[in-house]
The first five atom37 places (N, CA, C, CB, O) and aatype in JSON, in Angstrom:
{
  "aatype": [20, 20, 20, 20, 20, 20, 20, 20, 20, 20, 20, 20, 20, 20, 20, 20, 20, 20, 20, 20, 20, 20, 20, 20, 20, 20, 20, 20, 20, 20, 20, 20, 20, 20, 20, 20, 20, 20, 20, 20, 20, 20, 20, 20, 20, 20, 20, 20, 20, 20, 20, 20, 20, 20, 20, 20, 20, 20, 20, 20, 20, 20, 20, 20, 20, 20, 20, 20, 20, 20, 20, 20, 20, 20, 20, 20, 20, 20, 20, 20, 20, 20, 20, 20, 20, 20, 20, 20, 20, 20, 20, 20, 20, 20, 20, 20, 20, 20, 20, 20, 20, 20, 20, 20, 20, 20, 20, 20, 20, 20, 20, 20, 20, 20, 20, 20, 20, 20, 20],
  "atom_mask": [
    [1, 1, 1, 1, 1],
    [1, 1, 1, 1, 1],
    [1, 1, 1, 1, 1],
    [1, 1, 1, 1, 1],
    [1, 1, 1, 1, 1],
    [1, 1, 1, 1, 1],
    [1, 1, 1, 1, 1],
    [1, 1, 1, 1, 1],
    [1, 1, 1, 1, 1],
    [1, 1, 1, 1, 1],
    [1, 1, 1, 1, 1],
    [1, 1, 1, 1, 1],
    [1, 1, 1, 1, 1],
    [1, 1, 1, 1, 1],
    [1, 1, 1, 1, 1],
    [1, 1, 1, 1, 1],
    [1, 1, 1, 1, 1],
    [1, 1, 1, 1, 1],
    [1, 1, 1, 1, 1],
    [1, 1, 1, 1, 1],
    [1, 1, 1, 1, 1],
    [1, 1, 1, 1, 1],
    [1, 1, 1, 1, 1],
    [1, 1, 1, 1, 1],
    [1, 1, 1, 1, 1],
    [1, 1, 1, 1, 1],
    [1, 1, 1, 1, 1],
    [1, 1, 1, 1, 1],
    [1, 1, 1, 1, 1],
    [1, 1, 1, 1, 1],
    [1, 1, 1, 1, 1],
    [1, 1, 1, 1, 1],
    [1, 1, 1, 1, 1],
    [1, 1, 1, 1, 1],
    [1, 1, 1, 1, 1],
    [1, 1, 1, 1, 1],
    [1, 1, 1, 1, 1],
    [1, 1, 1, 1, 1],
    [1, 1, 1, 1, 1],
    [1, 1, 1, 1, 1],
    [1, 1, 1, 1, 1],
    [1, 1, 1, 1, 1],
    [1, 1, 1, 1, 1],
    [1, 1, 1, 1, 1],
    [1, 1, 1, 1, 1],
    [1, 1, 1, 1, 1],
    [1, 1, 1, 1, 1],
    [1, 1, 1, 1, 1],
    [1, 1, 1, 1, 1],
    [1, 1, 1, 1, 1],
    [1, 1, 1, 1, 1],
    [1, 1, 1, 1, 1],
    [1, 1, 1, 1, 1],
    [1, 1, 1, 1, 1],
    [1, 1, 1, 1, 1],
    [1, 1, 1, 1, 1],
    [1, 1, 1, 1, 1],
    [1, 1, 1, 1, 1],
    [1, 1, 1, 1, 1],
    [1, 1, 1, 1, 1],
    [1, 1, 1, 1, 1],
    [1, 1, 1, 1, 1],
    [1, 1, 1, 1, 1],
    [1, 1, 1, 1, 1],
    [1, 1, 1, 1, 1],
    [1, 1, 1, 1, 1],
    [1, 1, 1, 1, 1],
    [1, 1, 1, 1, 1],
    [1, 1, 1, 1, 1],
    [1, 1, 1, 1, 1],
    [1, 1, 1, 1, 1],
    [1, 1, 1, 1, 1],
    [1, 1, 1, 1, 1],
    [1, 1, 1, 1, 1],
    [1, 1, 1, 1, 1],
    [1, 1, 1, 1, 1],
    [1, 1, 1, 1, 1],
    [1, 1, 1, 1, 1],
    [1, 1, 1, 1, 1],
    [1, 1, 1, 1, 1],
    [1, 1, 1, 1, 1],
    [1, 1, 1, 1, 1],
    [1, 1, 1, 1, 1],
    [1, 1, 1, 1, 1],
    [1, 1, 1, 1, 1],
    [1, 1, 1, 1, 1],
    [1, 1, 1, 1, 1],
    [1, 1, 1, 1, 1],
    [1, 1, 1, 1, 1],
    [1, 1, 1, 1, 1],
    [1, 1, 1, 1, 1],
    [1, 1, 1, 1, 1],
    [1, 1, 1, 1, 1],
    [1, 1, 1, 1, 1],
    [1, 1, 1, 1, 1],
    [1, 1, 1, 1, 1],
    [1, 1, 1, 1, 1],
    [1, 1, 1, 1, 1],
    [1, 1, 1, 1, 1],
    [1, 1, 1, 1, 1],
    [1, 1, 1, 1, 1],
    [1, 1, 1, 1, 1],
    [1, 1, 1, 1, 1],
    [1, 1, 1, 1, 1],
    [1, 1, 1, 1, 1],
    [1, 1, 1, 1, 1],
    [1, 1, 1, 1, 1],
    [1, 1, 1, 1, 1],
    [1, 1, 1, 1, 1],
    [1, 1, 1, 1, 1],
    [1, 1, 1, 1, 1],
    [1, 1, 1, 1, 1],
    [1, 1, 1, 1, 1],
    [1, 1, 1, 1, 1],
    [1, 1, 1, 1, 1],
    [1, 1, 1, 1, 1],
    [1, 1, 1, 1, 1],
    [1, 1, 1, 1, 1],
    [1, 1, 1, 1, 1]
  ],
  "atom_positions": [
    [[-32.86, -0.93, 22.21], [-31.61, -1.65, 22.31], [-30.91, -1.26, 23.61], [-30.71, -1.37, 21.09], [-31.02, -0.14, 24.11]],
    [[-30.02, -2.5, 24.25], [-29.71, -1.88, 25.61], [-28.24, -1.51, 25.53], [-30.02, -2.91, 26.9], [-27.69, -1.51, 24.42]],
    [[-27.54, -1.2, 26.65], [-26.28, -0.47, 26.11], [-25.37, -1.76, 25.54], [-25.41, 0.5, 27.45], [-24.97, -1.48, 24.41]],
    [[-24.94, -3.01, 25.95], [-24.48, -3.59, 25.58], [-24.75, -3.92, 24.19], [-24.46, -4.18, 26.29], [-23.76, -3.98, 23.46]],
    [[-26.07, -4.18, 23.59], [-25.94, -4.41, 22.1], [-25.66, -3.4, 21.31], [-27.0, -4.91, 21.56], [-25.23, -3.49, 20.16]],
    [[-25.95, -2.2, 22.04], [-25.51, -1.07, 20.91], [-23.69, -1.11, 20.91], [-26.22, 0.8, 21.48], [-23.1, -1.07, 19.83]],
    [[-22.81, -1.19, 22.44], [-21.48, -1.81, 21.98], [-20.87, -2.9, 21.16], [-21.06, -2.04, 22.79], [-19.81, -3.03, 20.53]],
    [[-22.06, -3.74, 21.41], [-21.15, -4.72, 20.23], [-21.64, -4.33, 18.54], [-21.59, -6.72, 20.54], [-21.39, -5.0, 17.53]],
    [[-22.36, -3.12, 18.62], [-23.35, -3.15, 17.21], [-21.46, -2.08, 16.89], [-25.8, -2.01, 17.17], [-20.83, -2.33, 15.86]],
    [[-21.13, -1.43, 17.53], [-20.2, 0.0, 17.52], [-18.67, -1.42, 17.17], [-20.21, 1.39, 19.74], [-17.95, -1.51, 16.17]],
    [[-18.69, -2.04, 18.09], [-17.41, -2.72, 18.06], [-17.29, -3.76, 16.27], [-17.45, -3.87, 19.72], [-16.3, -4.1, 15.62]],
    [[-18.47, -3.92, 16.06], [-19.04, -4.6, 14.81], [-18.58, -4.02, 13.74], [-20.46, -4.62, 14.69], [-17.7, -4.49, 13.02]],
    [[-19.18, -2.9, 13.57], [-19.14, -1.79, 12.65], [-17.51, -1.75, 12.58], [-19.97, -0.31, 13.22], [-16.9, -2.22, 11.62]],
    [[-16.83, -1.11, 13.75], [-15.69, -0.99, 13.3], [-14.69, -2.11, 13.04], [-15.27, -0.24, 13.99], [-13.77, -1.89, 12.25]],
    [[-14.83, -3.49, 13.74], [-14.18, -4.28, 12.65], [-14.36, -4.23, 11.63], [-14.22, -5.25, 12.65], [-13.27, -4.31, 11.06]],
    [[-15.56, -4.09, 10.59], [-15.69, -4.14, 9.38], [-15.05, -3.19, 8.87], [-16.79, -4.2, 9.02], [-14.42, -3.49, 7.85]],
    [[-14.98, -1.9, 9.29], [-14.67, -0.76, 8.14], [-13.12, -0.71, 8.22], [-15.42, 0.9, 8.46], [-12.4, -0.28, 7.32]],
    [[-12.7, -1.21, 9.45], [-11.09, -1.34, 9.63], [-9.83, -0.84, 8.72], [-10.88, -2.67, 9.66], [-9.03, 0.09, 8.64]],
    [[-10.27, -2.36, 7.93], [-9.69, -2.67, 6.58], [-9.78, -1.67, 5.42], [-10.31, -3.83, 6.12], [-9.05, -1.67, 4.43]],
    [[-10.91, -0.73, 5.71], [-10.72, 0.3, 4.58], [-10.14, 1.72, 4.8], [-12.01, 0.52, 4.0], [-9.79, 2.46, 3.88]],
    [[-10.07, 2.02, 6.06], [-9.27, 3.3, 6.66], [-8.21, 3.55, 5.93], [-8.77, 3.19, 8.08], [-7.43, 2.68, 5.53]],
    [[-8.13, 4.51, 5.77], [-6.12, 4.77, 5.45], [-5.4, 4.57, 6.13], [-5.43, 5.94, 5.25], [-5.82, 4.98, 7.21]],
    [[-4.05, 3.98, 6.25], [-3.51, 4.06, 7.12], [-2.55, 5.01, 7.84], [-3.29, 3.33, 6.98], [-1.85, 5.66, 7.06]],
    [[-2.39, 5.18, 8.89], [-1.83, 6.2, 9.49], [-0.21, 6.33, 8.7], [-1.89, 5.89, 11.16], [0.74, 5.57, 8.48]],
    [[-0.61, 7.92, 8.44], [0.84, 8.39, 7.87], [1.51, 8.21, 6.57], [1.72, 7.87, 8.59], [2.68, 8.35, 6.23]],
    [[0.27, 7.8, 5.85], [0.4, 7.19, 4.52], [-0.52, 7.65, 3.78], [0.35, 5.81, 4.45], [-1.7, 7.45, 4.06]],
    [[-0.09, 8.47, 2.53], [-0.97, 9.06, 1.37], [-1.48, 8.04, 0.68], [-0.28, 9.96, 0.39], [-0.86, 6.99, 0.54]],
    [[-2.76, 8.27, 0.14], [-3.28, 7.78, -0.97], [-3.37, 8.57, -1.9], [-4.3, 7.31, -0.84], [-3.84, 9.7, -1.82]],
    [[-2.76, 7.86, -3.22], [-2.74, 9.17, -4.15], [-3.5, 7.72, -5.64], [-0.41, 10.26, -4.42], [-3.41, 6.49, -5.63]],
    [[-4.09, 8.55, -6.55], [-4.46, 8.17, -7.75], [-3.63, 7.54, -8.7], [-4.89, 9.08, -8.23], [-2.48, 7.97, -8.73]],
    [[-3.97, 6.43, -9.65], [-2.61, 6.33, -10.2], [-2.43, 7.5, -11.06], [-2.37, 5.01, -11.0], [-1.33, 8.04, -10.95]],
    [[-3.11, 7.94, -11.73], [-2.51, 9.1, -12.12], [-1.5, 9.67, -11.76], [-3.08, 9.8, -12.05], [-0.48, 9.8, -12.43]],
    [[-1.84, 10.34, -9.93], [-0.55, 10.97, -9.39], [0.28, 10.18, -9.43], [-0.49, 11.47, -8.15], [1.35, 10.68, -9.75]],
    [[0.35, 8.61, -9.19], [1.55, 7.88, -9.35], [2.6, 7.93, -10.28], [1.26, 6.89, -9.41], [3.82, 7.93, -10.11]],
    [[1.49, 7.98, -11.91], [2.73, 8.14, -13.28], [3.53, 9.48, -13.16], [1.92, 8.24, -15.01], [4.67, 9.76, -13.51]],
    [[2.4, 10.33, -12.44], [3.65, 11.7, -12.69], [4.69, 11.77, -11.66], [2.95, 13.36, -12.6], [5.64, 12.54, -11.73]],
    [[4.52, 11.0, -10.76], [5.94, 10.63, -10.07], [7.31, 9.22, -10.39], [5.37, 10.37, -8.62], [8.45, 8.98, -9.99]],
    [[6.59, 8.77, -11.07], [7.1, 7.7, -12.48], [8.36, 8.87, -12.86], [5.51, 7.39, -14.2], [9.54, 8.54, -12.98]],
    [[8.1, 9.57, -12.94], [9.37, 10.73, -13.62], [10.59, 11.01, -12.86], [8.81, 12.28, -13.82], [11.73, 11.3, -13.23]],
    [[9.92, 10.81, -11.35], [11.38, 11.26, -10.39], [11.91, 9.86, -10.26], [11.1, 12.08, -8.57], [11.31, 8.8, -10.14]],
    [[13.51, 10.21, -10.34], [14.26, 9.09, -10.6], [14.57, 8.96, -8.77], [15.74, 9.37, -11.88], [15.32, 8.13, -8.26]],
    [[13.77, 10.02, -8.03], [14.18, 9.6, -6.93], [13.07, 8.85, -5.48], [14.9, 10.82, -6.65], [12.9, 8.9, -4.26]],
    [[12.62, 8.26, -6.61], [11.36, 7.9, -5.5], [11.12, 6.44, -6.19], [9.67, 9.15, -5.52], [10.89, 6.16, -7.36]],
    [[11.28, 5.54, -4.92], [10.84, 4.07, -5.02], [9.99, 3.33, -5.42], [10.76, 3.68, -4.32], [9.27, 3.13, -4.43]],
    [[9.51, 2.67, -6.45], [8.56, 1.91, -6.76], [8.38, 0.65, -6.36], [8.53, 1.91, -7.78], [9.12, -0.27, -6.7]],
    [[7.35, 0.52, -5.56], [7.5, -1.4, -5.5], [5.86, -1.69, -5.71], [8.21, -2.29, -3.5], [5.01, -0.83, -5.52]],
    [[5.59, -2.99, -6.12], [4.86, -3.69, -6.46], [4.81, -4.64, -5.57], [5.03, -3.95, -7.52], [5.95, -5.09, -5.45]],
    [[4.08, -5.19, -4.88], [4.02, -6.15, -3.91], [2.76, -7.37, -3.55], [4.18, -5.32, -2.89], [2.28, -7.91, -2.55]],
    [[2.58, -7.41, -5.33], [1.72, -8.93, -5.58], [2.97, -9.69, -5.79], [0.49, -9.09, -7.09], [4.17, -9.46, -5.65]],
    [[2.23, -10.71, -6.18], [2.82, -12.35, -6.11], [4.12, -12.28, -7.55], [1.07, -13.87, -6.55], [4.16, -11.26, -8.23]],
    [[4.95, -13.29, -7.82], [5.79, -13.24, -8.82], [5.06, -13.42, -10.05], [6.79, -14.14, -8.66], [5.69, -12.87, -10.94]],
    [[3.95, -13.99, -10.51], [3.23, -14.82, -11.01], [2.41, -13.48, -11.49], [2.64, -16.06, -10.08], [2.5, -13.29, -12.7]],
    [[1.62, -12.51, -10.76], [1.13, -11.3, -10.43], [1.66, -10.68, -11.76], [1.62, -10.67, -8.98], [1.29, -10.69, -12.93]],
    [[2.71, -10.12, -11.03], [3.43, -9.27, -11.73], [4.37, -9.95, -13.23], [4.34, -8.66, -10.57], [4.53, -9.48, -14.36]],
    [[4.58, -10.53, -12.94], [4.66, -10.99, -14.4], [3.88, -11.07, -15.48], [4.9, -11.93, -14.43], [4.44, -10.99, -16.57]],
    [[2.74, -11.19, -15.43], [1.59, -11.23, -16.0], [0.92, -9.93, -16.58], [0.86, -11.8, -15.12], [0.32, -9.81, -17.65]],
    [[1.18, -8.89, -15.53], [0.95, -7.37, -16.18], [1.76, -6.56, -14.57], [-1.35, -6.85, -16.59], [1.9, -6.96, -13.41]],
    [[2.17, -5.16, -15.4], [3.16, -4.32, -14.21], [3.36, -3.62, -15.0], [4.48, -4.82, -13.42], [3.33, -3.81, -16.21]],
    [[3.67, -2.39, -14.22], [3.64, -1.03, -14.53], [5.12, -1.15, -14.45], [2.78, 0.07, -13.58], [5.64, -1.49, -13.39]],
    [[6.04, -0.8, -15.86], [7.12, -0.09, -15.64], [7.59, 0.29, -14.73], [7.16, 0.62, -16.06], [6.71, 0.95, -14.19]],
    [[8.9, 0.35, -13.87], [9.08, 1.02, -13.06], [9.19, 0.45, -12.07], [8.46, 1.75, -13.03], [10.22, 0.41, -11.4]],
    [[8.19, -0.07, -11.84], [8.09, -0.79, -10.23], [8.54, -1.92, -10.22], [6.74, -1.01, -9.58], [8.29, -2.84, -11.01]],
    [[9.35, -1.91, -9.14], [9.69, -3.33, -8.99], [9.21, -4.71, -8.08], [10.76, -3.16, -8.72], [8.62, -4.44, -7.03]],
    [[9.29, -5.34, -8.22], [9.0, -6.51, -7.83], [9.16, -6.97, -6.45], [9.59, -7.2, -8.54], [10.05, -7.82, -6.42]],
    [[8.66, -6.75, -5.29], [8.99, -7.11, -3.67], [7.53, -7.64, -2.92], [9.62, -5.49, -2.75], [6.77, -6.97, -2.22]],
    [[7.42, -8.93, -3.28], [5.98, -9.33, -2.88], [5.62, -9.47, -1.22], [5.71, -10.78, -3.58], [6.18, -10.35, -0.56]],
    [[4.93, -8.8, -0.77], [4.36, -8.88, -0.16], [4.85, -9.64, 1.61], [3.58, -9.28, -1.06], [4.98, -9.08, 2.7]],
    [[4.95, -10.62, 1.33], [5.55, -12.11, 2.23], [6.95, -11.7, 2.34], [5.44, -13.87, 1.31], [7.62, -11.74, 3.37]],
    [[7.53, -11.1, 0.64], [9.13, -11.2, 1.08], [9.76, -9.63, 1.72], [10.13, -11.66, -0.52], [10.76, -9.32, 2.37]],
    [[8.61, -8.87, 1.16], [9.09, -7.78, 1.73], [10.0, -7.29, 3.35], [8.01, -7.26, 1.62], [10.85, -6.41, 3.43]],
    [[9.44, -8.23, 4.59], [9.77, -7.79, 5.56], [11.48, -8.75, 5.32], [8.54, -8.03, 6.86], [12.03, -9.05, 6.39]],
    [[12.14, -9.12, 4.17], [13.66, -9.9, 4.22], [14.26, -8.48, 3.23], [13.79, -12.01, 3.25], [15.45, -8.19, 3.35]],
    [[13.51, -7.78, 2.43], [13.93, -6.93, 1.67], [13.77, -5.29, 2.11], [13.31, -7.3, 0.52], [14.04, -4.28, 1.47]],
    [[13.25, -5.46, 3.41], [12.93, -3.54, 3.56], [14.09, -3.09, 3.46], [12.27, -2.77, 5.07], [14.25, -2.15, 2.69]],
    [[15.32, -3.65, 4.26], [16.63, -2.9, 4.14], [17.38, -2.29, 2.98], [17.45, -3.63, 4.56], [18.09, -1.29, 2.92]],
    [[17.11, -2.95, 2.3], [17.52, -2.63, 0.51], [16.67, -1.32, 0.03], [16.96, -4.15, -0.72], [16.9, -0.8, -1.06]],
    [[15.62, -0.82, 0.96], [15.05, 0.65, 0.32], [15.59, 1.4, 1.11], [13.47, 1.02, 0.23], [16.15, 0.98, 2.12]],
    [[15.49, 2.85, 0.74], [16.24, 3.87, 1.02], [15.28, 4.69, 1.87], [16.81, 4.53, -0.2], [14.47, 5.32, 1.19]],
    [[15.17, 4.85, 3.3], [14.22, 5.12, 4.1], [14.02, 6.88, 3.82], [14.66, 4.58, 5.63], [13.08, 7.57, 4.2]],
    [[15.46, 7.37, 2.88], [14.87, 9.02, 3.08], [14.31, 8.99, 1.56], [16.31, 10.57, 3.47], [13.95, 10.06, 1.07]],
    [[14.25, 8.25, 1.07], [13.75, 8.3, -0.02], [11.65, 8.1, -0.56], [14.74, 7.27, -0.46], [11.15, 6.97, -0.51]],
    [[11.06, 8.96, -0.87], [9.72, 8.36, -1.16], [9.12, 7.22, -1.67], [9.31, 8.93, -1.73], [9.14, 7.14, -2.9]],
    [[8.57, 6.26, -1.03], [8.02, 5.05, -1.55], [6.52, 4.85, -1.94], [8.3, 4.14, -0.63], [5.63, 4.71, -1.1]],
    [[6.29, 4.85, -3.51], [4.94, 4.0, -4.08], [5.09, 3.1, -4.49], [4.19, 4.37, -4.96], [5.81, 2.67, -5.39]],
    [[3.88, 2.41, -3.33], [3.54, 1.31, -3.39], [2.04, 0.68, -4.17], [3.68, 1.13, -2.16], [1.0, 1.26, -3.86]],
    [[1.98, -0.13, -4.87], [0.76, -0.75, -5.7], [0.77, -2.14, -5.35], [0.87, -0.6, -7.34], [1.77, -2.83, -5.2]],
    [[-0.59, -2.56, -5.21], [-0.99, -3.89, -5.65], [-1.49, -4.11, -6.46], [-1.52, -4.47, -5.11], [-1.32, -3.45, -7.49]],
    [[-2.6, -5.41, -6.37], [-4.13, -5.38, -7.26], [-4.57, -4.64, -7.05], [-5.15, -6.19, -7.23], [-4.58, -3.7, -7.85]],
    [[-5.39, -4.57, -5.51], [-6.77, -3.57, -5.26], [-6.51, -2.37, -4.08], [-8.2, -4.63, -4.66], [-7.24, -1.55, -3.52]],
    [[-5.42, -2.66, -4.04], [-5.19, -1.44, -2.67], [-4.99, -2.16, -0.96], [-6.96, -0.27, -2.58], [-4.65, -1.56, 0.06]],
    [[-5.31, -3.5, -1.11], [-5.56, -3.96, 0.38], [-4.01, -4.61, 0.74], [-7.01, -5.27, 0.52], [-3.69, -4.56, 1.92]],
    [[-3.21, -5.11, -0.05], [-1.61, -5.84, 0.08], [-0.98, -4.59, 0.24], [-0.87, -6.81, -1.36], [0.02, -4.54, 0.95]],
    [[-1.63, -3.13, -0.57], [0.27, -2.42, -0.63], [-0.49, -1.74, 0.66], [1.2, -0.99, -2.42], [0.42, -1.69, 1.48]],
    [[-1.42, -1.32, 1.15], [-1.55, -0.89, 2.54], [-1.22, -1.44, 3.38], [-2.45, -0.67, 2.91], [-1.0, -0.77, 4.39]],
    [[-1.0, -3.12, 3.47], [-0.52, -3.66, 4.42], [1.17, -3.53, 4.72], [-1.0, -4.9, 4.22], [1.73, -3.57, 5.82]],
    [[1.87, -3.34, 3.22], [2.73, -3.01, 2.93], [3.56, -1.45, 3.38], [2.41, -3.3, 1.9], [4.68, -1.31, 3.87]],
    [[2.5, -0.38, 2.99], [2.88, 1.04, 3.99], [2.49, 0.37, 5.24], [1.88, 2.7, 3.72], [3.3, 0.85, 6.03]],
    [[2.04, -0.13, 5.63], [1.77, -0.33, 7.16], [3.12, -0.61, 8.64], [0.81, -1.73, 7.03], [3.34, -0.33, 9.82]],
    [[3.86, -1.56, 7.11], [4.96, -2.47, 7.11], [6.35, -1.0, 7.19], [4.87, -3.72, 5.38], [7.3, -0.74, 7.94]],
    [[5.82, -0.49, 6.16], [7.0, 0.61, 5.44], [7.28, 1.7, 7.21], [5.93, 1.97, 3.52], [8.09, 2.01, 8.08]],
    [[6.15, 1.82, 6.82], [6.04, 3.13, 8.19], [6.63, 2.52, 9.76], [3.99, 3.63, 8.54], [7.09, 3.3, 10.59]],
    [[6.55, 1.28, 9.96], [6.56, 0.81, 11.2], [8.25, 0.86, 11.05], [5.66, -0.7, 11.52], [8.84, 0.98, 12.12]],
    [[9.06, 0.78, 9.84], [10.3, 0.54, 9.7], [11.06, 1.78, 9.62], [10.48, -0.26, 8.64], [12.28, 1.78, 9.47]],
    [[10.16, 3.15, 9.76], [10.78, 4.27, 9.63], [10.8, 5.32, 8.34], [11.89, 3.88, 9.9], [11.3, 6.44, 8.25]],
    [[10.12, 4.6, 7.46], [9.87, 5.09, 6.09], [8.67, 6.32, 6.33], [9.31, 3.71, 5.03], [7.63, 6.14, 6.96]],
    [[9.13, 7.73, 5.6], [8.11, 8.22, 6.12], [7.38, 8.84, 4.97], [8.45, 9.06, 7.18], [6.18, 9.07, 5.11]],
    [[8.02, 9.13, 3.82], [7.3, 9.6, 2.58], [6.61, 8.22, 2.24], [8.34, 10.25, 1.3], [7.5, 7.48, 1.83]],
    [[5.63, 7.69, 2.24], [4.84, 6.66, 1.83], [3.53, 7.06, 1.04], [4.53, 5.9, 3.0], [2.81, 7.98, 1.43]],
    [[3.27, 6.37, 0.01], [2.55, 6.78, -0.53], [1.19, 5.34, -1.57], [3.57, 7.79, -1.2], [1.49, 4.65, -2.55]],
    [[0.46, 5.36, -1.17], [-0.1, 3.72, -1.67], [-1.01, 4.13, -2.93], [-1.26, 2.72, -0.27], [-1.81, 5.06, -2.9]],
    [[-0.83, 3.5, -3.78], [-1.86, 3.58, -5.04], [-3.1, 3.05, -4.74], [-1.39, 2.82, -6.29], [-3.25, 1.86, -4.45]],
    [[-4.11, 3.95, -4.81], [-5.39, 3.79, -4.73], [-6.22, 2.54, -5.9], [-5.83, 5.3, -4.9], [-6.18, 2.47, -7.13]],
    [[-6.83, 1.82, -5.03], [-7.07, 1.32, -5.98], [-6.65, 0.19, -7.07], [-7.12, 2.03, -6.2], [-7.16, -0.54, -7.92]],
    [[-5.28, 0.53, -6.47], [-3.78, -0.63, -7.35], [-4.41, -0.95, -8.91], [-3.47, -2.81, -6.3], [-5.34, -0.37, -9.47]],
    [[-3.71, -1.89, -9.33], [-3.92, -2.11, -10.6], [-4.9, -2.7, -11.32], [-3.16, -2.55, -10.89], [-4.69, -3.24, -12.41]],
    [[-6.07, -2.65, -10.74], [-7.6, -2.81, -10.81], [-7.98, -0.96, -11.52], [-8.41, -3.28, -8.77], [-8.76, -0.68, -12.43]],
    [[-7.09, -0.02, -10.7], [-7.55, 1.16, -11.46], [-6.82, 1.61, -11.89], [-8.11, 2.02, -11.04], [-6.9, 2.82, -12.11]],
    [[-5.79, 0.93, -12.22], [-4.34, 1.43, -13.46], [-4.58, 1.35, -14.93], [-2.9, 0.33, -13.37], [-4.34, 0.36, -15.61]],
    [[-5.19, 2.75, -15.48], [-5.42, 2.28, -16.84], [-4.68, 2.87, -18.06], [-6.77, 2.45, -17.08], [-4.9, 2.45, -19.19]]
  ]
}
C-alpha cells in the first residue's frame, strides 16, 4: 500500500470511530451510578429524546429538554451545578454534553448506554 492509501485508510478509520469517543470533559458513568446520584437534590437531570420518547417511558427525575430544544433552554440550568444527561442509546445526550460543555457546564456527566441500558 502506498502512503496515500494508507492516509485515507487512517482518515477512514477515524471518521468511523468518531462518533464513539467520549467526549472531551465529560464522564461516562453507568446507569447505576446515575440512580445513586438520583438522591442528590443537587444535580440536574435531563433527558433529551423526543416528547413522544419520553412520554412513553422515563426515568423519574429527569426532565424533559429534547435535544433540538435544548440550545433555547441551556440558560434555565445551573452551570455550577452537575448535569446527567440520558437518551436512548448514548449518541443524543453526548451530543448534548457536547452542547453542555461548550456553554460552560463543567460537571457533566452522560449515561452510558441511555435507556437501552436502564433497567
Amino acid at each position: 500500500m502506498g502512503f496515500l492509501q494508507w492516509v485515507i485508510l487512517i482518515v477512514l478509520i477515524a471518521v468511523i470511530l468518531f462518533p464513539f469517543l467520549p467526549a472531551k470533559g465529560v464522564t461516562n458513568i453507568s446507569p447505576q451510578e446515575a440512580r445513586e446520584k438520583l438522591r442528590d437534590k443537587n444535580v440536574q437531570f435531563i433527558d433529551v429524546r423526543t416528547p413522544g420518547e419520553y412520554r412513553q417511558n422515563h426515568v423519574p427525575g429527569f426532565q424533559n429538554i429534547p435535544l433540538f430544544d435544548l440550545p433555547n433552554k441551556i440558560n434555565k440550568l445551573d452551570k455550577n451545578k452537575e448535569v446527567v444527561v440520558i437518551c436512548q442509546s448514548g449518541m443524543r445526550s453526548k451530543r448534548a454534553c457536547n452542547l453542555l460543555r461548550k456553554h460552560g457546564f463543567a460537571k457533566i456527566y452522560n449515561v452510558r448506554g441511555g435507556m437501552n441500558a436502564w433497567r
